[in-house]
C-alpha positions in Angstrom: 0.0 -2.9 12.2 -1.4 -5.3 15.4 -5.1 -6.3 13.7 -7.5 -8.6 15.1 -10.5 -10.1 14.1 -12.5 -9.7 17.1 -12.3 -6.2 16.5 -13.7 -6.9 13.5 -17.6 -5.2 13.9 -15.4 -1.7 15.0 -12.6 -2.1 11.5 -16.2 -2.1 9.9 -17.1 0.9 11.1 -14.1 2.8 10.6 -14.1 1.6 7.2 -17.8 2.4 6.3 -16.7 6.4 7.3 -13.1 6.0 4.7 -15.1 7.2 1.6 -11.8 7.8 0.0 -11.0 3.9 1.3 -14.5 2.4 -0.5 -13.6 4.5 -3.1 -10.4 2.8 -4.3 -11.7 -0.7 -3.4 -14.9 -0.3 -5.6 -12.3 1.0 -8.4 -10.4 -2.0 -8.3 -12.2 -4.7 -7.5 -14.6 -3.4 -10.4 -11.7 -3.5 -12.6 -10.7 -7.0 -11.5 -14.4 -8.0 -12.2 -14.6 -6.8 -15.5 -11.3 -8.1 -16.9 -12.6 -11.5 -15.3 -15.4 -11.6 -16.7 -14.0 -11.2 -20.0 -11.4 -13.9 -20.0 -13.6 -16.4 -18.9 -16.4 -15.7 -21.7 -12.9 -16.7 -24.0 -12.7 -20.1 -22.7 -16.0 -22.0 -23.3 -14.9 -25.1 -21.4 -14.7 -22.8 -18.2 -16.5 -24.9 -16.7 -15.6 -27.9 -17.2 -11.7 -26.8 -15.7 -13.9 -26.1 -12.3 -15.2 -29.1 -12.1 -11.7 -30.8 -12.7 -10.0 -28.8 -10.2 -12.4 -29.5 -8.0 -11.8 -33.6 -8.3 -8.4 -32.9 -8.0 -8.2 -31.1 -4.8 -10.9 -33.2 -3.3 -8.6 -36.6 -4.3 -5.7 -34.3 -2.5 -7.7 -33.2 0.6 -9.0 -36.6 0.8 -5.5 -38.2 0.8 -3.4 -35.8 2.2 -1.1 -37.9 4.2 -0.4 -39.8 1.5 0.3 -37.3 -0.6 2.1 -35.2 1.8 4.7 -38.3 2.0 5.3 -38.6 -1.7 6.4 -35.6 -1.8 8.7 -35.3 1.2 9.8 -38.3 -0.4 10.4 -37.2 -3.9 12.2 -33.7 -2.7 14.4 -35.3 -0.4 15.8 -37.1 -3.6 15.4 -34.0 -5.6 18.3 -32.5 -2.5 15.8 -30.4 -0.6 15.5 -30.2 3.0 12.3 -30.6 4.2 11.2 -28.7 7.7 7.2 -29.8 9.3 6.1 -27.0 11.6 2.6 -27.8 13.2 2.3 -24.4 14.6 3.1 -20.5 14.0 5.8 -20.6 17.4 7.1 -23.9 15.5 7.7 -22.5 12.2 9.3 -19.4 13.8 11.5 -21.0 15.3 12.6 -23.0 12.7 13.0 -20.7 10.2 15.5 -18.6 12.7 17.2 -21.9 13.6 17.8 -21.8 9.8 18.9 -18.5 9.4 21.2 -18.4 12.7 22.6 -21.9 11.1 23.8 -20.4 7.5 24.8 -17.1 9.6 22.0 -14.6 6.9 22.0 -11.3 8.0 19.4 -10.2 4.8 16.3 -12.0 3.4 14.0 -10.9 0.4 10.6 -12.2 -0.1 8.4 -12.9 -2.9 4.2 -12.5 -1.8 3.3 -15.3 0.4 0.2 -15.0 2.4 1.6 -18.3 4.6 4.1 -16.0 5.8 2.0 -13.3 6.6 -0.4 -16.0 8.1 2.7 -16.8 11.1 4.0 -13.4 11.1 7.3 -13.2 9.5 8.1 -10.7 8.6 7.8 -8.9 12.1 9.0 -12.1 13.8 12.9 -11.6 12.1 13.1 -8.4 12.2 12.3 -8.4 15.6 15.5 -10.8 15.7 17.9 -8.1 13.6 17.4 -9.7 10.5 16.8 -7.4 7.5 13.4 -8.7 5.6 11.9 -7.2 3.2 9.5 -7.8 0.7 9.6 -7.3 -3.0 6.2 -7.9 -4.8 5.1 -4.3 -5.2 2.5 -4.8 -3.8 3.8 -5.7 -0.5 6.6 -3.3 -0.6 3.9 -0.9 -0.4 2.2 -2.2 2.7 5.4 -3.1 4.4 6.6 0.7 4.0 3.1 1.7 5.8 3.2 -1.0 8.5 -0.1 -2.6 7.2 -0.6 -6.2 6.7 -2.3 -6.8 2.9 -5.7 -5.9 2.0 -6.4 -8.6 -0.5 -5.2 -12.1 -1.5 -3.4 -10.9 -4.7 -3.2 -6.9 -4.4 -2.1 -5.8 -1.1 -2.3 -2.5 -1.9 -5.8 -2.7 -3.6 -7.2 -0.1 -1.2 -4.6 3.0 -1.8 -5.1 5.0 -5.1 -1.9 6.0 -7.2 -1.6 9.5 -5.5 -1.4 7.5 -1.9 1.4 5.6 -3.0 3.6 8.9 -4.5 2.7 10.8 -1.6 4.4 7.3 0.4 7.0 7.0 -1.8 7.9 10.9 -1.3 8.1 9.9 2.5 9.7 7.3 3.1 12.2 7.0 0.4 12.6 10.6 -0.7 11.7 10.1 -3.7 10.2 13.2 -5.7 6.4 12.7 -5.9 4.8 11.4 -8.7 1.7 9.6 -9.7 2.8 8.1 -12.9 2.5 4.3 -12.3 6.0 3.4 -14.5 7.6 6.6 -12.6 6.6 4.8 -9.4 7.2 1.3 -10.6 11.0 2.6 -11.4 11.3 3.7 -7.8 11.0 0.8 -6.7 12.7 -1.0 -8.5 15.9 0.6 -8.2 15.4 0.8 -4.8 14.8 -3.8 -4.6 17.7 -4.3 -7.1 19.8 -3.8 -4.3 18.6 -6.0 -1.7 18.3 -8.5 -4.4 22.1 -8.8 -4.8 23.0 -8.1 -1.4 20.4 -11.1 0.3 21.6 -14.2 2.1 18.6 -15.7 1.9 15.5 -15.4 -0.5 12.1 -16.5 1.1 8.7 -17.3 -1.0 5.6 -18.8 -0.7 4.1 -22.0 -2.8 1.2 -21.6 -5.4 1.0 -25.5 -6.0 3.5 -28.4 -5.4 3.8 -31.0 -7.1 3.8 -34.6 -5.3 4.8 -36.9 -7.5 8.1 -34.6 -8.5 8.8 -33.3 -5.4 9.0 -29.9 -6.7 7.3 -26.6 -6.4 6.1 -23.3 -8.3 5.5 -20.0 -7.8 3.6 -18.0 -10.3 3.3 -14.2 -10.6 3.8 -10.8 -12.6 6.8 -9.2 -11.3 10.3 -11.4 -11.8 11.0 -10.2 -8.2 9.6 -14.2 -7.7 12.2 -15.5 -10.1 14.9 -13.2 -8.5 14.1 -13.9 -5.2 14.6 -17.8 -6.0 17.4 -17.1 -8.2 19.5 -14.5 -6.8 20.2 -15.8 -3.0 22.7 -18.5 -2.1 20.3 -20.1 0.2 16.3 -20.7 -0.6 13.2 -21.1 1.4 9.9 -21.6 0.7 6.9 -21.6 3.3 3.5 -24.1 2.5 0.4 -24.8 3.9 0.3 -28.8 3.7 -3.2 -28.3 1.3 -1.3 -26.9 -1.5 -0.5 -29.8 -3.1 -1.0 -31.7 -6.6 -0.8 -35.3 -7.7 1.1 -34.9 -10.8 2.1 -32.4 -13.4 -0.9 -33.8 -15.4 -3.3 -31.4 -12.8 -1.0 -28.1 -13.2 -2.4 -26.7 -16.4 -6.0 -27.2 -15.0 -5.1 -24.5 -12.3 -2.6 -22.6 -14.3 -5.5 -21.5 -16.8 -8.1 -21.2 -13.6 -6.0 -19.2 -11.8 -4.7 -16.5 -13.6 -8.3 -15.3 -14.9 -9.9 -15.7 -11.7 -6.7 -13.4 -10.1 -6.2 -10.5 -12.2 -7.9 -10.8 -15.1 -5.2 -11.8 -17.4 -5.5 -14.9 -20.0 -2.0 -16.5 -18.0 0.5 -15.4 -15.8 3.6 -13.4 -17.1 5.9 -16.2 -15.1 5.8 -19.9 -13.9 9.1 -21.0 -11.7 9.7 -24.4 -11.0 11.9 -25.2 -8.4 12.9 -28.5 -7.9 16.4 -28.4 -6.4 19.2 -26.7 -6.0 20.8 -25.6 -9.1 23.9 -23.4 -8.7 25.9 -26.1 -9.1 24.3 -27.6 -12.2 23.6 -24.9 -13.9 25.5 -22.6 -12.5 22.8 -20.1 -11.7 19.6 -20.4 -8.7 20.3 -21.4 -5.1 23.1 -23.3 -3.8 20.2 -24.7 -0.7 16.8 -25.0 -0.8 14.6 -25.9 2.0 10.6 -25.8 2.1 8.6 -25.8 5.2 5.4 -27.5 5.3 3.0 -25.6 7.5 -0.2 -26.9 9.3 -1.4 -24.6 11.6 -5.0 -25.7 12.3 -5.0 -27.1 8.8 -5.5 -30.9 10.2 -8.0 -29.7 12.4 -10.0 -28.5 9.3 -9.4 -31.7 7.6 -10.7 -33.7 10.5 -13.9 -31.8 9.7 -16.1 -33.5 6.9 -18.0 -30.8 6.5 -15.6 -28.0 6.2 -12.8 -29.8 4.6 -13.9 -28.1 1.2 -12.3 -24.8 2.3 -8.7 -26.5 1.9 -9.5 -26.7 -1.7 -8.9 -22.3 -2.1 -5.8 -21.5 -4.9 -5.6 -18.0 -3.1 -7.0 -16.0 -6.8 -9.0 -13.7 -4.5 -12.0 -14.0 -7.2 -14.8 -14.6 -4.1 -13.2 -11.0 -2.7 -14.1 -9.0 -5.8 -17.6 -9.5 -6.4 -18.6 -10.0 -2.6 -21.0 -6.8 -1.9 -19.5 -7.0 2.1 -15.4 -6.6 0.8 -16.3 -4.3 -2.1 -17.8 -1.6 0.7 -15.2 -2.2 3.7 -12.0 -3.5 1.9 -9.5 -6.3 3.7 -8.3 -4.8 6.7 -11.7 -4.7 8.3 -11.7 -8.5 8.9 -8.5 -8.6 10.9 -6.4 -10.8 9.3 -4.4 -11.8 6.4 -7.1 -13.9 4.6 -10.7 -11.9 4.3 -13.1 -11.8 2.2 -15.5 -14.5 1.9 -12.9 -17.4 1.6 -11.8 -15.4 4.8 -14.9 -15.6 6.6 -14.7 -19.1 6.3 -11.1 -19.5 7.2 -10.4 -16.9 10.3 -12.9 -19.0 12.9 -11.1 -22.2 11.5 -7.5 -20.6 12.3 -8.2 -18.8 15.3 -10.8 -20.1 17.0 -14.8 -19.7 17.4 -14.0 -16.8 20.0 -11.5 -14.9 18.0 -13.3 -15.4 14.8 -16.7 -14.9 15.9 -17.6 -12.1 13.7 -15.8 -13.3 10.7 -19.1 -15.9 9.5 -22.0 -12.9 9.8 -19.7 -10.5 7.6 -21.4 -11.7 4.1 -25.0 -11.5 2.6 -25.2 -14.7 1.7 -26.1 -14.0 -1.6 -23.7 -16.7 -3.2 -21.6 -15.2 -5.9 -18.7 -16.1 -4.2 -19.6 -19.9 -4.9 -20.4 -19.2 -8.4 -16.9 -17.5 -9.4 -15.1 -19.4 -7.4 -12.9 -21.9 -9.4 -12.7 -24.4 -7.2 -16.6 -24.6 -6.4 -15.8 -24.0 -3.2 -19.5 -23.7 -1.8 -18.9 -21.1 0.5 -22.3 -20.2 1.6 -22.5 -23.5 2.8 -19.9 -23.2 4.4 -20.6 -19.9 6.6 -24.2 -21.4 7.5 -22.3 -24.0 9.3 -19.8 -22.1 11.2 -22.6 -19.4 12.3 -24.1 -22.5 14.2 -20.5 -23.6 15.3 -20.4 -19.5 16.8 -24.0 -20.0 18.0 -23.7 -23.4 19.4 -20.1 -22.5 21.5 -22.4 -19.3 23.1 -20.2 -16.4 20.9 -23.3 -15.0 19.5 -24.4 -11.3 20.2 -26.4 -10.6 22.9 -28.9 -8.6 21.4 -29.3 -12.0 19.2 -29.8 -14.2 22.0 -32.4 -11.9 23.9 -34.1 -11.4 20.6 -34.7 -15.1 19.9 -35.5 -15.7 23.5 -38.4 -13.6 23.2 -39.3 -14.6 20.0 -39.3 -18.0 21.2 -40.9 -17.4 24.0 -43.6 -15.7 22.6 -44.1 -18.5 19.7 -45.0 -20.2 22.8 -48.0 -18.2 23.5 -50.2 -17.6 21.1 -52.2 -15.0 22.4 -49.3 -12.8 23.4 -47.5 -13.5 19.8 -50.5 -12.5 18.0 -51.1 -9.1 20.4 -47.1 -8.6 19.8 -47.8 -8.7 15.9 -50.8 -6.8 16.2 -49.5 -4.0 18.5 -46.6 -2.2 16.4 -49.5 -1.6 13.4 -51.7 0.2 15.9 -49.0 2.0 17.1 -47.4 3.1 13.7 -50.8 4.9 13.0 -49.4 7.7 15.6 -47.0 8.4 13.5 -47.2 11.5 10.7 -48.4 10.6 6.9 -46.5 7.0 5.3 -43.7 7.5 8.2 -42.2 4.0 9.6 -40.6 3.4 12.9 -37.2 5.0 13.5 -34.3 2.4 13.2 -30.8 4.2 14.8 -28.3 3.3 12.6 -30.3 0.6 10.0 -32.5 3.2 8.7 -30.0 5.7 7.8 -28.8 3.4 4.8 -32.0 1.9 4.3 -35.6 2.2 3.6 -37.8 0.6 6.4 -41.0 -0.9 5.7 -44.7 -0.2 7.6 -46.2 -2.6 9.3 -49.3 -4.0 7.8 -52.2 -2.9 10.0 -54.2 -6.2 9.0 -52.0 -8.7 9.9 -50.9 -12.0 7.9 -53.9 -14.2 10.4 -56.6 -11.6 8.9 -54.9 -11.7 5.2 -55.0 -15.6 5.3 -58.4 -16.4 6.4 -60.1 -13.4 4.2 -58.4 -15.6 1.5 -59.5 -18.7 2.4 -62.8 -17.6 2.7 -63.0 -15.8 -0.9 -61.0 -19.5 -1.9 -63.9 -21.3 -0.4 -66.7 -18.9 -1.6 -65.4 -18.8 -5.4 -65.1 -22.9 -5.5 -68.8 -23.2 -4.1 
């Protein structure tokens, strides 16, 4: 499925009409909320771990390059290849020069959102090269031609029923809405392509810099068989995931999965830092990681907005945002939404392909406070609606508004008949009825204009001040 974010205000829309859509998001992200919310009252130094996280990715950010070279340092001598793609072309084209190289003809994948993020999947299959993706999760959106609709459920927006009725289609399967019924389905289904792949492809949760190793943390095992199973292994990072030591890991480790799912930690934690068939008889006989920038330098060139490299992907600032909880993922266009999304897609793409992306939140600043990072994300929106505003992406409708508004702050005379006017107009209308609003008022109430005015309000009460001190 071809999504864009500039088509973002009509994905909105569309989404806003899905009640069935809205539906299941509110059901799950409610769910995720909940469960949240009652790991982290468990853990009473909570907040304490956010502010550590927060010193430690702001030490990384801050000395990326230096970082970035201990550890291509460290897994050289640990036997894996190491692959820099500055692009999404680059990394394309390296990852097939790979796959052409040690002749693999089938791939499996664990969930990796840098993946999705230079189009993968699509890209090699494109090529003849059988990928496919085993987190369920993903499964399920790959079978529907969708790209994820959250940062750690994919499927989030389809109820059980969707998924059997899926199922029933596309891998004639009889349907069922049991979840372990549907779980087994799958499963036999994966175990296949497990033993049959070439190659197994993941992403990278955090890497480690002074080790030169990685890890991947999840629910499933299809992570540990993906890494495991394959001759050959590759995993695909954005250069900001890294960590100084193994000293930092547990910090994240007992952020992350609470923030994620809900769940006190995650049911598996694999460390890769070699190959292994040979040593232990069992894992890859290769592994290779490719470090990904992809606009990521150009983020870190930017004081201001470097704090959005600090995001562990846990997908807590999606759940409790009122703007995702209505409309769901798809409806920002890409594969990261949401408000860490918001932040992100006019970074990636561009001011004029992520114009939209910055205006799709309230404001309201949950996000910041369950983020685990402290990412300040507010903050962070205010600035890249000027960086829209000041590269002239902004709606028309909002330019001619504040031209007139500024105009008329110009005049007084006109401003104040242009407040007064809509008042005397109003009392036309029939009983306490406000002016029509197409499309605004059919959600909300709209308020009546207040026939006196704020000048007459505030010089009546400056008069009673006066009178009452006298």
């Amino acid at each position: 499925m071809e999504m864009t974010p500039s088509k973002t205000k009509q994905y909105i829309k569309e989404a806003l009409k899905d009640d069935h859509l809205r539906t299941a998001v509110d059901k799950a992200t409610q769910t995720a909320l909940h469960k949240r919310e009652d790991k982290v009252d468990q853990i009473p130094y909570w907040e304490d771990l956010r502010f550590k996280a927060y010193a430690v990715k702001q030490d990384v950010i801050e000395h990326l390059d230096q970082y970035l070279e201990e550890f291509e340092k460290n897994c050289k001598q640990n036997g894996i290849h190491v692959h820099w793609a500055a692009d999404t072309e680059e990394a394309q084209k390296i990852i097939f020069d790979l796959v052409k190289e040690k002749n693999v003809k089938t791939i499996v994948k664990s969930k990796s959102l840098t993946t999705e993020e230079i189009h993968l999947n699509k890209f090699l299959i494109d090529k003849g090269i059988e990928t496919l993706e085993t987190d369920l999760g993903e499964y399920i959106v790959q079978l529907m031609d969708q790209i994820p609709s959250h940062l750690t459920a994919p499927a989030l927006h389809l109820t059980r029923q969707d998924i059997g009725k899926l199922f029933q289609e596309k891998l004639g399967a009889d349907y069922t809405e049991d979840p372990e019924e549907l779980l087994q389905i799958a499963r036999k289904k994966l175990r296949q392509k497990f033993l049959a792949a070439d190659m197994g492809i993941s992403g990278v949760n955090f890497a480690i810099a002074d080790s030169g190793s990685f890890c991947v943390v999840e629910n499933e095992a299809n992570a540990h068989l993906t890494v495991s199973l394959p001759r050959i292994h590759l995993a695909v990072m954005g250069i900001e995931k890294l960590l100084p030591d193994k000293g930092a890991l547990p910090v994240f480790l007992k952020l992350l999965a609470p923030s994620a799912t809900g769940q006190k930690a995650t049911s598996y934690v694999n460390f890769i830092g070699g190959p292994s068939s040979e040593k232990y008889n069992e894992g890859p006989k290769e592994v290779h990681i490719l470090l990904l920038d992809n606009s990521r330098s150009k983020i870190l060139a930017d004081s201001r907005l470097r704090e959005t490299l600090f995001c562990i992907r846990c997908g807590a600032c999606l759940n409790i945002c009122p703007v995702y909880q209505q409309v769901g993922g798809h409806a920002y266009g890409w594969v990261y939404m949401g408000p860490i999304g918001s932040t992100l897609i006019p970074q990636y793409l561009g001011l004029v392909e992520g114009k939209y992306a910055p205006f799709a939140s309230s404001l309201c600043g949950a996000c910041y406070e369950v983020c685990p990072v402290r990412i300040n994300i507010p903050h962070h929106l205010l600035k890249l609606r000027n960086k829209v505003v000041e590269a002239g992406q902004s709606m028309k409708g909002e330019k001619m508004g504040i031209a007139v508004w500024a105009f008329l702050a110009k005049h007084p005379m006109l401003y104040r008949f242009a407040t007064w006017f809509p008042a005397q107009l109003q009392k036309l209308l029939p009983g306490e009825m406000a002016f029509p609003a197409p499309g605004y008022a059919k959600e909300r109430a709209i308020g009546r204009f207040d026939p006196k005015g704020f000048r007459k309000k505030l010089f009546k009460l400056e008069k009673d001040s006066k009178k009452s001190s006298e």
